[in-house]
N, C-alpha and C positions, 0 to 999 in steps of 0.2 A: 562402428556403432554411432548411431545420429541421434548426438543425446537431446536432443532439440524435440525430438518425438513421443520423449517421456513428459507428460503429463507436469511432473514436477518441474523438473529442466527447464519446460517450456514458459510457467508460473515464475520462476526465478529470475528468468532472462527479460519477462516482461516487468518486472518489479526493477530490476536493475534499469532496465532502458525510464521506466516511471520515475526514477527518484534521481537519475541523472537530468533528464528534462527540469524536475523540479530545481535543483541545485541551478542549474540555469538561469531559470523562472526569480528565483530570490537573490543571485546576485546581479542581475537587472535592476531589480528594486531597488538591492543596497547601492548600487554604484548611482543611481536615479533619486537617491535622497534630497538631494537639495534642488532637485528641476524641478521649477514652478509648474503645477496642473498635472502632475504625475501621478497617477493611479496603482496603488501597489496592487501586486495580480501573485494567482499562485492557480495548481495546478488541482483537477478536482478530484478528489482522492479516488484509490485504484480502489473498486470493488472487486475483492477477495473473492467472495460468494459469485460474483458470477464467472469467475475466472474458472473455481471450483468446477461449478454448474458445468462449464462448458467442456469442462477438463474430462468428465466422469459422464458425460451424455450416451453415451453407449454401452455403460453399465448397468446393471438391472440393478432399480430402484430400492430397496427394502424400506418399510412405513413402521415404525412401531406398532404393536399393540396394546392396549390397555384392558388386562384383565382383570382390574379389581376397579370400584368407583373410586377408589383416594387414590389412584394414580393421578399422574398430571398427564396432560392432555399436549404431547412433543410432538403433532402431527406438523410439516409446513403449513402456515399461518393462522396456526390456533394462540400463538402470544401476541403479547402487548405489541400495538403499533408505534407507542413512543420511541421518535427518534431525535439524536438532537441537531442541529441544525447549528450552523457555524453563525454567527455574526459576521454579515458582509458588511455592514456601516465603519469603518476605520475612519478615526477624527481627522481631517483635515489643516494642516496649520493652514495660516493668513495666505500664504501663496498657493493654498489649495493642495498640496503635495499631500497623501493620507500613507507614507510611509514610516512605520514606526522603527528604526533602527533595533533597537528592544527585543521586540517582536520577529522580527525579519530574522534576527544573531539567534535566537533560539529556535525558530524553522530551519535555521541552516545547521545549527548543530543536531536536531534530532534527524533530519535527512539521512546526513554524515553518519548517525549511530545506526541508523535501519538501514544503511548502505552495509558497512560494516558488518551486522550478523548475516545480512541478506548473502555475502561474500563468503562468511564463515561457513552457513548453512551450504553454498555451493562448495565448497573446499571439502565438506563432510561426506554428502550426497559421493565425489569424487573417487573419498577413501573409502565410503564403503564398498563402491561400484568395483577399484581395485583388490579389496580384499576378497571379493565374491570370483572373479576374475581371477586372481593367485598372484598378482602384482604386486607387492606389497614396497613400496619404493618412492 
């Protein structure tokens, strides 16, 4: 069985390869803290939604209905467009470096945390697939 082909499996695997990249990405930074003209960089978040999208493309679509007027209106792109947008301006010290040690130690540990359940959530995924199977071990 080629779990690579389920849908989920495949979302898991590319989140794990995403957030290991990142762990990368941020200990460049930290190790890069005191190099003058050093630009701290990070990686551009994994869109979920379209991973979804692409997961489920050969599934027949279902739309809500709305059968009463006081419903809400849950069709794709009848909500608000507010999104929020990161601050790319990081201060600069005098030799130009815009890496915030700070900043960077808490990207690294929440990385670590969403690696973590990301991990769990495969471990889980694992035992059910054994338990459906009759493996239980």
């Amino acid at each position: 069985m080629d779990l690579s082909k389920l849908p989920l499996f495949s979302m898991i695997s590319k989140r794990i390869g995403w957030l290991s990249e990142r762990q990368k990405v941020l200990a460049e930074n930290v190790a890069n803290a005191d190099t003058p003209n050093y630009k701290a960089r990070d990686l551009k978040p994994l869109d979920f939604a379209a991973m979804a999208g692409a997961a489920g493309a050969g599934a027949a679509r279902l739309t809500p209905a709305s059968t009463d007027q006081r419903h809400f209106d849950v069709r794709p792109g009848s909500g608000s467009k507010n999104v929020a947008v990161k601050d790319q301006k990081a201060e600069a010290t005098l030799s130009g470096n815009s890496v915030s040690l700070e900043s960077e130690m808490m990207k690294v540990a929440e990385t670590a945390m969403d690696y973590q359940l990301i991990t769990n959530l495969y471990k889980k995924q694992i035992g059910l697939i054994r338990a459906v199977i009759g493996r239980q071990g």
